[in-house]
N, C-alpha and C positions, 0 to 999 in steps of 0.2 A: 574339340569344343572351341566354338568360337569367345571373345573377351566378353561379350554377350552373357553368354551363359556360364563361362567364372565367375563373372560380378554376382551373377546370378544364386550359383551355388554356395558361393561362400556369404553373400545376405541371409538365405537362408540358413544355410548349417548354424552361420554364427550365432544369427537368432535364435534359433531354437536352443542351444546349449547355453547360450547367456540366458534365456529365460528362463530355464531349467536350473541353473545354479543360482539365478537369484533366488529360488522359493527356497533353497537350502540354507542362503545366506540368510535369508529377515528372518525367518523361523530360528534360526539359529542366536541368532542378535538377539530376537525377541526372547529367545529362554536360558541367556547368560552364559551363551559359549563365545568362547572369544576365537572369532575369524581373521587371522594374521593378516590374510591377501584375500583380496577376488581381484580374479584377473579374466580381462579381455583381450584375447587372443592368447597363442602360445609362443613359444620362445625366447630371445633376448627380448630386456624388458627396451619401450621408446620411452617412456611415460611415466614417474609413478607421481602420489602425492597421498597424503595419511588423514583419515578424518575418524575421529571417534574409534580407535583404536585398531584401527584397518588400516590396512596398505591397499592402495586401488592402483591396479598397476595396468596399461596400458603395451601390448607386447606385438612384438613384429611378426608374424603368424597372423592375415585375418581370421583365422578358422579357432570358433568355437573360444574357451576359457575354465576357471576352474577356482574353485572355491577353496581354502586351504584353514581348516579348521585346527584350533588347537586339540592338542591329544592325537590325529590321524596322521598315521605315516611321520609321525616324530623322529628328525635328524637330531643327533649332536647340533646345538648352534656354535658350540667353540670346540676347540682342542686342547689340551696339554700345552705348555710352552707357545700358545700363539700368542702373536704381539696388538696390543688393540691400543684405542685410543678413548676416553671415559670421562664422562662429564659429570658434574654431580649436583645435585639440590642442596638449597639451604640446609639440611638436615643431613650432608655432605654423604648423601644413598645416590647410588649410581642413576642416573638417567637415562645416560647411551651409552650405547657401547657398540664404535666403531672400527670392524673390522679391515678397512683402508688405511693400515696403518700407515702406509707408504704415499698416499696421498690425500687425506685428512689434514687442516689446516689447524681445528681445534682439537680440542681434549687433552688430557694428560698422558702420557705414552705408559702403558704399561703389561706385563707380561704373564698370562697367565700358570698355574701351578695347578689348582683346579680350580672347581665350580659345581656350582647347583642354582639351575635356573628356574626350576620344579619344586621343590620343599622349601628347602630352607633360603635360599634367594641370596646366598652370598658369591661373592670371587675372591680365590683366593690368590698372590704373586706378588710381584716385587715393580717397587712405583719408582719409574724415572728412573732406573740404574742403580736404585738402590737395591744394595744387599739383603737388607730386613723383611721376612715375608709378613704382610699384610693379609689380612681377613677384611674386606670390605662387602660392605651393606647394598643389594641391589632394593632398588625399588620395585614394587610389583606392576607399577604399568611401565618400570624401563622399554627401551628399545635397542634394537641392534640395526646396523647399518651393516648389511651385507656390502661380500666384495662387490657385485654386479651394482649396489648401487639401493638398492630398494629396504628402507626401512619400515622393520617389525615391529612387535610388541614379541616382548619374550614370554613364553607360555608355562605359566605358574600350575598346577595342578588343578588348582580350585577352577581355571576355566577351560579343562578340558571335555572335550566332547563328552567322556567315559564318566566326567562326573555330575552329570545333570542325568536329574530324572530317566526312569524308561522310557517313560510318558513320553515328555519333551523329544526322547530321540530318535521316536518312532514316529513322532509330528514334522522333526528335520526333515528325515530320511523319505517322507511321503510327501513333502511340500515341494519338491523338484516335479514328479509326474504331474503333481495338483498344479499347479503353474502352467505345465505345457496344455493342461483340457484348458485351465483359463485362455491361454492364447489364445486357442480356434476357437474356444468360444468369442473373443475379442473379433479375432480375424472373421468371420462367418458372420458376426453381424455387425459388423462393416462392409463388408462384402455388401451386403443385403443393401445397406444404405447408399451405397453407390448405384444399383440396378433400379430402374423406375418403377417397377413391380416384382412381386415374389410371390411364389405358391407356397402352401402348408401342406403340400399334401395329403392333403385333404378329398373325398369320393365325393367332393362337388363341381357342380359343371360350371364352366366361366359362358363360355358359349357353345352356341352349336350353329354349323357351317352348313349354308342355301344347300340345298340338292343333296344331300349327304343322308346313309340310311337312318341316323337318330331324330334328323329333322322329320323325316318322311314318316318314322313311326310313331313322332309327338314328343320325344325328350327338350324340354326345354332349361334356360339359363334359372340357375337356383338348384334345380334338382337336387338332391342328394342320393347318391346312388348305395343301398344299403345289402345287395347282393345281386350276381349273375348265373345266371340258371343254376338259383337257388343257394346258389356257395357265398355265404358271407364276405362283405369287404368293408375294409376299415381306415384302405389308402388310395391315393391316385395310383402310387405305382402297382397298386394290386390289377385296378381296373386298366389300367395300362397293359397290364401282361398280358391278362384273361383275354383283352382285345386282340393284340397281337400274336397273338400265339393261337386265336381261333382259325383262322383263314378264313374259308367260306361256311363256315360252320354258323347253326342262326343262333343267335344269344338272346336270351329273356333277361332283362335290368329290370329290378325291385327299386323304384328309388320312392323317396318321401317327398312329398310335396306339399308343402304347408304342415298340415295335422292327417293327411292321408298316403295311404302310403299304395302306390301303382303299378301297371304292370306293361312292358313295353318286350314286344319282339321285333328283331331286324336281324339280319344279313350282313356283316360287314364286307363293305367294298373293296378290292383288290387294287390297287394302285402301286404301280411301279415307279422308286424314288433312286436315283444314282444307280436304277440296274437291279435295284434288288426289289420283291415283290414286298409290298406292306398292309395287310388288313389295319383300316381305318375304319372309323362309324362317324367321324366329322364333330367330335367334341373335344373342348379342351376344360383344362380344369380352371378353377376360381384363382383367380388374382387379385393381390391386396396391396395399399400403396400405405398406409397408416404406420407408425411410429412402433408400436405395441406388438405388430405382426411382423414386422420385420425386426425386432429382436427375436420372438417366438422362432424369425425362421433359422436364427445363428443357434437355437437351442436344440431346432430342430437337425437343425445340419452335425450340429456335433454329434447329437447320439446319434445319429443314421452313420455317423463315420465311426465310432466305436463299434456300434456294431457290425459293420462291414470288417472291422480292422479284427475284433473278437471270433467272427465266425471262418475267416480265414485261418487266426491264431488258431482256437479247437480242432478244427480241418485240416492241420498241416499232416497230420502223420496218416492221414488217411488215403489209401491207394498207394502206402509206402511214400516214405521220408524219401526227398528230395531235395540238394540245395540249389535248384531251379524253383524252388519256392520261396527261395529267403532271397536277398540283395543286400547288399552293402554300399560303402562310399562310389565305388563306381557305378554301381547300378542308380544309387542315386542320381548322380552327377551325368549321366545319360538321360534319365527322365527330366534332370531340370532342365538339360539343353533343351530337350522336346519341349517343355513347358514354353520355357523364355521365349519363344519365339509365337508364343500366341499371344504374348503382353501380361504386364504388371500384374493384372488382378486374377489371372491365372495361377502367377507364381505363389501371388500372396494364396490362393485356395489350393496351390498344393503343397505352399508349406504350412498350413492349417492341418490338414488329413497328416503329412509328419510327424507334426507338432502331437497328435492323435496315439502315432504307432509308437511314436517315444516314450510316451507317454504310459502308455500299456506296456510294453516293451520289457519298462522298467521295473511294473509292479511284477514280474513274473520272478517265481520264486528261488532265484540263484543266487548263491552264493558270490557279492562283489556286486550283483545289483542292487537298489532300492529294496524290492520286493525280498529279496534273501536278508539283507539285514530286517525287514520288519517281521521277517520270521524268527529271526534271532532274537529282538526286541521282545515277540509273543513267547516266546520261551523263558529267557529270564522273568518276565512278569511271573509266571505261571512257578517256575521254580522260587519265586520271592528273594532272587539274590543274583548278584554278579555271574556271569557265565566265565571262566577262565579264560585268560587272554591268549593262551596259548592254541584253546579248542577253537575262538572265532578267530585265528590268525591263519591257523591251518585247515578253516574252513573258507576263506575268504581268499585265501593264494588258490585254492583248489576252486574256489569258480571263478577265478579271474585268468587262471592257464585254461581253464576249456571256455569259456569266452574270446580268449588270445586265438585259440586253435582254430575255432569254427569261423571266428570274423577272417583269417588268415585263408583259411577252406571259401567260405564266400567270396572273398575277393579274388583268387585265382577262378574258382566256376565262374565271376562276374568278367575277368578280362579271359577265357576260353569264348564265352559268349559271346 
């Protein structure tokens, strides 16, 4: 890969997973889970800064980022005996609580004994070298200043993921996919508004070309073509096919004209393009330049691409399962070199149709994905009570090991390839 088409893959990838995690982040905001971090990129942090109880953190890794919800994947924030440094409100309750103790300039040094950062919100140890152990009062929107540097809000129970609604978590959990159909929708018609004109495909004719058999048999601009010998059509690419795939075969077109509806037979013409043979009949379909039709066509474009994305998904195991039908990050990252080098609004329309399979991807029902937690979600609804944390623990490591395994299996088949 040329720097071309890294820049390339990593705008994309990035994109799509930062938009993908924002839909988890607002929905999540919005229904009063508290989001520690969202972070842009992986790895050591370059960047952070805290607004409205978030850490927004900026990391060396352009690839991709990650949303860090309270309640999920909950570490220890402290230890036994670790030494920090504590700042405290008129109401002399903890504020922060800085883990640098060694390099920290404020706070009061003190050593912890234990804690509860979850219920009851105290720390318990001994202040400044004093002997006497203390019980002190944390605040509920405290923070901690990790070693790396990046300051939290400490995660109290009340805003953990586990404790808001099903409702609410099944709203999270689906507003990551929902996000990536918004993108290509965004992207698809933008696309459109770039391009001078754009089709609907739609079974109407834009023109039709001198000397060509549609001219000869009387098809004209307007028409609407409403079937070919006799077979229903309801798109351009139908009649598209039906044309192509005829050869010299003669076609009868049904089309409407005005309030009548007519009947035309021709011959399509053989014409040879770059070497290969092409039956033509010399029409193309309606073009639209208007405001209205060119969103129509970013609506159109998207379901044409779920569907194409759907009917592959259904069709995978058919004629035997094959991981020459799946791709991964190198398969990716091969297709976008190919892209990048046809130009920008290429990239942007193939990471739209991404943005699409992510998106779907996600909703499928495994365990560690989207789609598996909002199965889990439909189930507690249905049982009217908490599902044990111990059954969605051990059903979440178990589809996130066979997700490990298969992406592991794709990327070997993708670099054998």
């Amino acid at each position: 890969m040329n720097l071309t088409a890294i820049i390339a893959f990593i705008f994309v990838f990035g994109i799509l997973v930062i938009v993908h995690e924002f839909g988890h982040f607002f929905v999540a905001k919005k229904s009063g889970v508290l989001v520690r971090e969202f972070a842009i990129g992986m790895g050591p942090k370059l960047l952070s800064w805290n607004r409205n109880n978030t850490a927004y953190t900026l990391r060396i890794l352009p690839v991709g980022g990650y949303v860090r919800m309270a309640g999920l994947d909950e570490e220890s924030d402290l230890d036994p005996g670790q030494r920090l440094r504590l700042s405290f409100n008129e109401q002399n309750h903890i504020i922060k609580i800085d883990t640098r103790v060694d390099e920290a300039v404020y706070g009061v040094p003190f050593q912890v004994d234990t804690f509860d950062l979850t219920d009851d919100l105290v720390l318990t140890g001994f202040l400044d070298n004093d002997s006497t152990i203390k019980t002190l009062t944390v605040d509920h929107d405290a923070t901690i200043v990790e070693t790396n540097g990046t300051e939290v809000q400490i995660a109290p129970r009340d805003s953990w993921i586990q404790s808001a609604k099903v409702y609410k978590r099944a709203l999270i959990n689906i507003a990551g996919p929902f996000m990536n159909f918004v993108l290509a929708l965004v992207v698809f018609s933008g696309l459109a508004f770039a391009l001078p004109r754009v089709t609907l495909n739609e079974p109407i004719i834009g023109t039709v070309q001198n000397n060509m058999p549609a001219e000869v048999a009387g098809l004209k601009s307007a028409d609407r073509i409403i079937a070919i010998n006799d077979k229903k059509v309801t798109t351009w690419n139908q009649v598209a096919t039906t044309i192509s795939t005829s050869k010299n075969k003669s076609l009868t077109f049904s089309v409407l004209r005005g309030d009548k509806t007519l009947s035309f037979k021709m011959v399509p013409k053989i014409v040879k393009v770059d070497g290969v043979n092409n039956a033509l009949v010399g029409i193309t379909n309606k073009t639209y330049t208007d405001i209205g039709s060119k969103i129509k066509y970013g609506v159109l474009t998207t379901g044409a691409g779920i569907q194409r994305i759907w009917y592959a998904l259904t069709h995978l195991f058919s004629g035997g399962f094959s991981l020459d039908k799946l791709g991964g990050p190198v398969s990716i990252a091969r297709q976008t070199s190919t892209v990048a080098k046809a130009g920008f609004l290429n990239i942007l329309a193939f990471m739209a149709m991404l943005s699409l399979n992510l998106g779907i991807m996600n909703l499928i029902p495994i365990p560690a994905l989207d789609g598996g937690k909002l199965v889990l979600n439909a189930i507690e609804a249905l049982l009217r009570r908490p599902l044990p944390a111990s059954f969605e623990n051990a059903v979440t490591i178990g589809g996130a090991a066979f997700m490990f395994v298969l992406m592991i299996a794709v990327t070997i088949n993708d670099l054998l390839r």
